[in-house]
Backbone as a chain_set.jsonl record, in Angstrom:
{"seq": "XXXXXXXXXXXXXXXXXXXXXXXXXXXXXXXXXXXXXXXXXXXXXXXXXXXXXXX", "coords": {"N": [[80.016, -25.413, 96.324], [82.729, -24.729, 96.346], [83.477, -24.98, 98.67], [83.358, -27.413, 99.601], [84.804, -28.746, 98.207], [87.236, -27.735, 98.727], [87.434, -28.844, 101.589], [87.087, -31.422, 101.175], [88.287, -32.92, 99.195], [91.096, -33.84, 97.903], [92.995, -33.044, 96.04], [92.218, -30.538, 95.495], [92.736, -29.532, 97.947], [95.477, -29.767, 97.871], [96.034, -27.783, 96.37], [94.591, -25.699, 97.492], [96.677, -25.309, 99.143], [99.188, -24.471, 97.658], [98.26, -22.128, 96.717], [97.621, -20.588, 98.998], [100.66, -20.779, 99.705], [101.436, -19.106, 98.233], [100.609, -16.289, 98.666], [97.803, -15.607, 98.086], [94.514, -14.858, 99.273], [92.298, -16.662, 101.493], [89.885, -15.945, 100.483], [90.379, -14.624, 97.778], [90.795, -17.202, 96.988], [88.873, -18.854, 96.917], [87.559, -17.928, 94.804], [88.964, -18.4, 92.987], [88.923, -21.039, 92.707], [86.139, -21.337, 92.364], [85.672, -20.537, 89.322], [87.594, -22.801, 88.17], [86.378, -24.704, 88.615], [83.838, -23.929, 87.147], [84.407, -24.281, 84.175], [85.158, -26.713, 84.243], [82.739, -27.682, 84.509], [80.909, -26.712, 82.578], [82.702, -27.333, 80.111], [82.087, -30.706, 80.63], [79.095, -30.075, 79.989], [79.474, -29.328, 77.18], [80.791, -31.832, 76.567], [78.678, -33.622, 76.727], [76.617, -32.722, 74.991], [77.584, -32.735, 72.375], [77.839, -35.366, 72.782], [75.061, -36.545, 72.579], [74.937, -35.362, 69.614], [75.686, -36.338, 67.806], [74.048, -38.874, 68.525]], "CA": [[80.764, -26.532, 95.79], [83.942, -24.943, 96.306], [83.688, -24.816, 99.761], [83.138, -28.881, 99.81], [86.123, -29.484, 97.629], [88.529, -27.185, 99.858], [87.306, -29.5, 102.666], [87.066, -33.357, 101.209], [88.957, -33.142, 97.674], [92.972, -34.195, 98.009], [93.65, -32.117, 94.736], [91.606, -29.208, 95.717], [93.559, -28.92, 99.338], [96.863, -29.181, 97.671], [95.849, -26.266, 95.447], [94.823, -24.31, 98.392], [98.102, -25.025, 99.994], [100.119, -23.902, 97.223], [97.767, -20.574, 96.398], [97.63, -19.795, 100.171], [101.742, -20.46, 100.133], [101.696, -17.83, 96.87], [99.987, -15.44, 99.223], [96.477, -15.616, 97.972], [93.422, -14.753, 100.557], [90.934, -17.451, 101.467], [88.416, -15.057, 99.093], [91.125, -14.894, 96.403], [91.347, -18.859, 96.189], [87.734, -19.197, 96.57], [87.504, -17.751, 93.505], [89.462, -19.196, 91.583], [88.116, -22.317, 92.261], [84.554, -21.243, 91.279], [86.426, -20.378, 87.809], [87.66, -23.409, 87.613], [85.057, -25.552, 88.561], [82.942, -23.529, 85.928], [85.421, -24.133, 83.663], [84.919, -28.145, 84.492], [80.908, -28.131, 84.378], [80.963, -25.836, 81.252], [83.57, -28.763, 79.531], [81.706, -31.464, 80.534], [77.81, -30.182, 79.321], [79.901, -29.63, 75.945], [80.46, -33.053, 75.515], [77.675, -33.881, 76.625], [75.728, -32.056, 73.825], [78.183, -33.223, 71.103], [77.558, -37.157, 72.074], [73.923, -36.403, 72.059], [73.957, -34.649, 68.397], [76.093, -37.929, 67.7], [73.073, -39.705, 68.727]], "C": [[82.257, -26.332, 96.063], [84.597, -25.411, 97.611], [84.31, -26.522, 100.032], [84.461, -29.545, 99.768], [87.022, -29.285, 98.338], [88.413, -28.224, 100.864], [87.646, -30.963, 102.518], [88.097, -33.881, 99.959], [90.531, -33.016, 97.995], [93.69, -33.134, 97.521], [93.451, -30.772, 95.072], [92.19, -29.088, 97.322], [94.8, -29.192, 98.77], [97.0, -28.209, 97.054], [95.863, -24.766, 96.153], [95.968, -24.236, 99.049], [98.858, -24.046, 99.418], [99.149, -22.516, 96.917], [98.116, -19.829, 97.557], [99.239, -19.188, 100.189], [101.982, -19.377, 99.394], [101.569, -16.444, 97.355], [98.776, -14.768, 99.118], [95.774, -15.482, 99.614], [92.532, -15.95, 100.279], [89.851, -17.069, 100.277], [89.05, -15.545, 98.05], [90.878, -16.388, 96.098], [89.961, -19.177, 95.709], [87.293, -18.891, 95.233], [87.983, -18.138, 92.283], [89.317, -20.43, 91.301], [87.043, -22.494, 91.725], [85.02, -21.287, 89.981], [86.805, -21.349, 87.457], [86.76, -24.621, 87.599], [83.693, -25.371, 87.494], [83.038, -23.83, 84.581], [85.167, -26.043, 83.244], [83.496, -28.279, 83.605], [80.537, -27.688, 82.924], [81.586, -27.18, 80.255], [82.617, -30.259, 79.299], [80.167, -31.631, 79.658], [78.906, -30.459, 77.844], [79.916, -30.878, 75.433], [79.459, -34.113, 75.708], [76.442, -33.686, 75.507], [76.381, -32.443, 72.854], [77.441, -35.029, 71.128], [76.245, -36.733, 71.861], [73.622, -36.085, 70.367], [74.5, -35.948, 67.449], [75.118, -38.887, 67.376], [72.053, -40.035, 67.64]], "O": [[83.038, -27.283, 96.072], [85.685, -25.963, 97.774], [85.405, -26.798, 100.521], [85.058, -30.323, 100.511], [87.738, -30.2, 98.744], [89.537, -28.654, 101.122], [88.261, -31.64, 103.343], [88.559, -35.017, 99.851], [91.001, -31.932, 98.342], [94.58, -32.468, 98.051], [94.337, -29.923, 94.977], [91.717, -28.057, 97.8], [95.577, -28.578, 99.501], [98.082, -27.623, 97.084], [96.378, -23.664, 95.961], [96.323, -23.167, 99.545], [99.248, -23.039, 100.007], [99.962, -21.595, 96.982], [98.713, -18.754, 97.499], [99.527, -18.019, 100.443], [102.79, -18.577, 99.866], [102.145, -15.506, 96.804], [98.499, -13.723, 99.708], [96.242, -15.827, 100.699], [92.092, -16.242, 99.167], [89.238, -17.765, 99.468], [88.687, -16.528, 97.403], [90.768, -16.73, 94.921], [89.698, -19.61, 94.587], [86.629, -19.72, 94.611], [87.614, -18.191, 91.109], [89.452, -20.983, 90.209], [86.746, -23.356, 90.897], [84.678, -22.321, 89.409], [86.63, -21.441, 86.242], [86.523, -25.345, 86.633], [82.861, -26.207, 87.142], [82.081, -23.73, 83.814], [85.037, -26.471, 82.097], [83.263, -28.767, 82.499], [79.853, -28.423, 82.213], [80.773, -27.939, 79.727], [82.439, -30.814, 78.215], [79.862, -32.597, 78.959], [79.124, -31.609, 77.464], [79.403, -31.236, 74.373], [79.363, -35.175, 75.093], [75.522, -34.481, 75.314], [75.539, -32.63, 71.976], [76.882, -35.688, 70.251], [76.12, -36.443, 70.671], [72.559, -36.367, 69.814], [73.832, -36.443, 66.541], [75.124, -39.596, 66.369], [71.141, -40.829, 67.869]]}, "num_chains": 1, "name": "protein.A"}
C-alpha cells in the first residue's frame, strides 16, 4: 500500500520529497509510511466500532 501511494497519491509524493530532502533512505520513508498508514486504518476501524455500538 505504501508503495502505491509513493507512486499515485499527491500528498504521499510531497512527503517523500520532503523526507528524502531531510535525508531519509527510500527504506527509512517506507516505513514511516507503513506507520502512518497503520495509524490511518487503526483510526478509522475505531470509529467504525463506536458507530456500530451506537447502533
Amino acid at each position: 500500500m505504501a508503495l502505491v501511494r509513493m507512486r499515485y497519491c499527491a500528498r504521499t509524493q510531497a512527503y517523500v520529497a520532503k523526507r528524502t530532502g531531510d535525508g531519509l533512505s527510500k527504506k527509512d520513508i517506507i516505513r514511516c509510511l507503513k506507520r502512518y498508514i497503520a495509524r490511518e486504518v487503526f483510526k478509522t476501524l475505531e470509529e467504525d466500532m463506536k458507530a456500530l455500538a451506537m447502533a
